[in-house]
C-alpha angles and dihedrals in degrees: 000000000000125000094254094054098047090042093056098050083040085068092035092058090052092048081049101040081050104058113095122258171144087287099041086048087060101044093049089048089051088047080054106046100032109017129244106295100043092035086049082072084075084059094061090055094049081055097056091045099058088042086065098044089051091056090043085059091042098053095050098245091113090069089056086054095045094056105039107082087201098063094036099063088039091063089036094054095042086057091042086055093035084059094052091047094055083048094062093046094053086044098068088022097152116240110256111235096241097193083074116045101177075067090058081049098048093060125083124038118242091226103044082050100054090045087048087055091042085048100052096044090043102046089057115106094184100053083051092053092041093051088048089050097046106026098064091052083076098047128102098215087197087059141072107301098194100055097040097057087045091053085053091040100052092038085049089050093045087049098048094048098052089044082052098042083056095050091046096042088052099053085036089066081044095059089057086058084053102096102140126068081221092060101043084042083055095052097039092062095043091058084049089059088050093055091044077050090060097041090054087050097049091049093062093053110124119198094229088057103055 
């Protein structure tokens, strides 16, 4: 892959990473709820969420999705569900005691969460059909296919971790101005209107428009 190429998806993933979504509502609701450290551990899912659908696309099974209607909407409507789901969550979220903050740490566990991140990237359809649309417009089809989606995948990751440390860091510092149970109750259940928000916007997806 030659430097042009990889410096121009390299932009591209930052325009993408930044665009507010499904993934950087979840990271900033697990900033929120657990604090950076222990929320970071969403991230990680996420990541793991867009590496699969990036092999999906490489090996050519993304094309198959994309063109049957049937597993398309099936994918569309469990992340639809999945988002309400989160939503809920967020909604009767319990208060953290902030006079204590190992009790902010003790909350959460690493491996839910990563699951909860994996969950919200892989369960996007759009997100699938948009990578199968951008990521072969950097590819040299005469050259090596393997390296060179691995080149875009681990640039993309890298990308995207640094975009959802910020997210997470940033409601992280808001958790510390969260005193009150009021207020937290207040921005729980903002972040639970945002999910509601995605989910809205994920159930309006048609597959002629992605």
């Amino acid at each position: 892959m030659v430097l042009q190429t990889w410096l121009a998806f390299f932009a591209a993933c930052w325009v993408i990473s930044l665009s507010p979504g499904a993934g950087a509502i979840a990271s900033m609701s697990s900033g929120l709820r657990y604090g950076f450290w222990r929320g970071y551990w969403n991230a990680l899912g996420l990541q793991l969420g867009l590496a699969l659908q990036i092999a999906i696309v490489a090996a050519g099974v993304g094309a198959i999705l994309a063109a049957s209607a049937t597993a398309f909407y099936a994918i569309k409507w469990f992340g639809v569900a999945y988002l309400v789901y989160l939503a809920v969550k967020q909604w009767r979220a319990q208060p953290n005691d902030m006079n204590d903050d190992a009790a902010i740490r003790q909350i959460g566990k690493p491996m839910a969460l990563v699951f909860r991140g994996f969950l919200v990237n892989v369960s996007n359809p759009k997100a699938l059909v948009f990578m199968l649309a951008v990521l072969p417009q950097f590819i040299d089809p005469h050259a090596p296919l393997v390296a060179q989606y691995l080149i875009l995948g681990v640039t993309m990751i890298c990308v995207d971790l640094i975009v959802m440390a910020g997210y997470t860091g940033l409601a992280a510092k808001v958790l510390r101005l969260l005193r009150t149970p009021k207020q937290q109750k207040r921005m729980n259940r903002t972040f639970a209107g945002l999910f509601i928000g995605a989910a809205a916007f994920m159930a309006t997806l048609r597959k002629a428009a992605v």
